[in-house]
C-alpha positions as CSV (number, residue, x, y, z in Angstrom):
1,X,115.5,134.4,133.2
2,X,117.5,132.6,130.9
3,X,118.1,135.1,128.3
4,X,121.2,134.6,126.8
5,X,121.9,130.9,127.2
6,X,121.9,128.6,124.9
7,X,119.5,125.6,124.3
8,X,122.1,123.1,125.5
9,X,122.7,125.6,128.5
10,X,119.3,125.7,129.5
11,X,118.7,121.4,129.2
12,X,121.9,121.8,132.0
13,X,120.2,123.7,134.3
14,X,117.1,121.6,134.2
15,X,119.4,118.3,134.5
16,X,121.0,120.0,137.9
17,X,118.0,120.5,139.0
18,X,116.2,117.5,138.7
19,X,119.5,115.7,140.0
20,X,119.4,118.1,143.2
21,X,115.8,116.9,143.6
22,X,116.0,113.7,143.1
23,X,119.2,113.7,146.0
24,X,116.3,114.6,148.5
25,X,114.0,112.3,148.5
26,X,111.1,113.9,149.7
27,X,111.9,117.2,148.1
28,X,109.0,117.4,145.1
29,X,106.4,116.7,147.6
30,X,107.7,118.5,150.3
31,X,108.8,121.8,147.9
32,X,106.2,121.6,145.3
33,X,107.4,125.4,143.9
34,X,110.6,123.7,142.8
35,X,109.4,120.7,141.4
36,X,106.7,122.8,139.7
37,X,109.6,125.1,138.3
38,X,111.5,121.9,137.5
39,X,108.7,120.0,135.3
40,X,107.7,123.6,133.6
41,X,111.4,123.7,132.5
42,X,111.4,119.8,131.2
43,X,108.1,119.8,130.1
44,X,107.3,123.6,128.6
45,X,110.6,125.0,128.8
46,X,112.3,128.4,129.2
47,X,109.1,130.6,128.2
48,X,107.1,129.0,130.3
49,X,109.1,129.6,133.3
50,X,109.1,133.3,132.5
51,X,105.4,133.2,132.7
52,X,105.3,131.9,136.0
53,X,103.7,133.7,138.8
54,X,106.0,136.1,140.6
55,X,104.9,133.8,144.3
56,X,105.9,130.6,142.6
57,X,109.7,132.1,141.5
58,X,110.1,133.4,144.8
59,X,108.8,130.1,146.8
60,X,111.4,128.1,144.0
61,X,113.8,130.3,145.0
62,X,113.7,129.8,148.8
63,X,113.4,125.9,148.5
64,X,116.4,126.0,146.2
65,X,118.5,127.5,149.0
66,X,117.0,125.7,151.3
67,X,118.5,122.6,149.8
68,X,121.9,124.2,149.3
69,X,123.8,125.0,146.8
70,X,126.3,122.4,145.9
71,X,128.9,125.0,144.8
72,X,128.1,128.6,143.3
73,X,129.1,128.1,139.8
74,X,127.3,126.3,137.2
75,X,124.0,125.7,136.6
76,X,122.3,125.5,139.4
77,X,124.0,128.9,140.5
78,X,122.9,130.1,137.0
79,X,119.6,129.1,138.5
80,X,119.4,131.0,141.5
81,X,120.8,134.4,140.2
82,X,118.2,134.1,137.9
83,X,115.5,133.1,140.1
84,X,116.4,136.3,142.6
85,X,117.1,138.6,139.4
86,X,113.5,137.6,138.1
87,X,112.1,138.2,141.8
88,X,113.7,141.6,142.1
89,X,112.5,142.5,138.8
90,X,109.2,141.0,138.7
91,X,109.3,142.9,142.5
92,X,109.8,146.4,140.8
93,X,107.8,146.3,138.4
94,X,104.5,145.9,140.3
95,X,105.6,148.7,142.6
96,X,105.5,151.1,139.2
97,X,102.4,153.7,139.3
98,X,99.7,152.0,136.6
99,X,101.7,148.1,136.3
100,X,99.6,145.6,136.2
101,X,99.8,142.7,139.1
């Protein structure tokens, strides 16, 4: 999902995010897929969100429009294209004769 960025990139996307949280104060209780994906990024980083399960991408996903996008560019945007490009993909791929789920 964040293939190609750079480390300093990355560290943007996970500051937009946990600024976009913390605007909402209930939001890491009340959309605990987001703040998951949000404390994996500070806390494990980039690999680790690629390793998450396919439910808790697409649940981030939805709670990060849910909030709304502040403007579709930058990192946030970054963010949700590559939250809906892992979805699709992740998507595909278990519809594949002999994938593994």
């Amino acid at each position: 999902m964040f293939r190609g960025l750079s480390l300093y990139d990355i560290h943007l996307v996970g500051q937009e995010l946990c600024a976009l949280l913390d605007e909402h104060p209930a939001a890491r209780w009340v959309m605990a897929d987001l703040a998951h994906l949000e404390r994996t990024l500070r806390l494990l980083g980039p690999d680790a969100v690629d390793a998450l399960a396919p439910h808790r991408l697409r649940w981030a996903l939805s709670q990060l429009l849910l909030l709304g996008l502040r403007s579709w560019e930058g990192p946030i945007a970054y963010l949700a294209a590559g939250l809906k490009g892992a979805t699709q993909h992740r998507a595909a791929a278990e519809c594949l004769p002999g994938s593994a789920t």
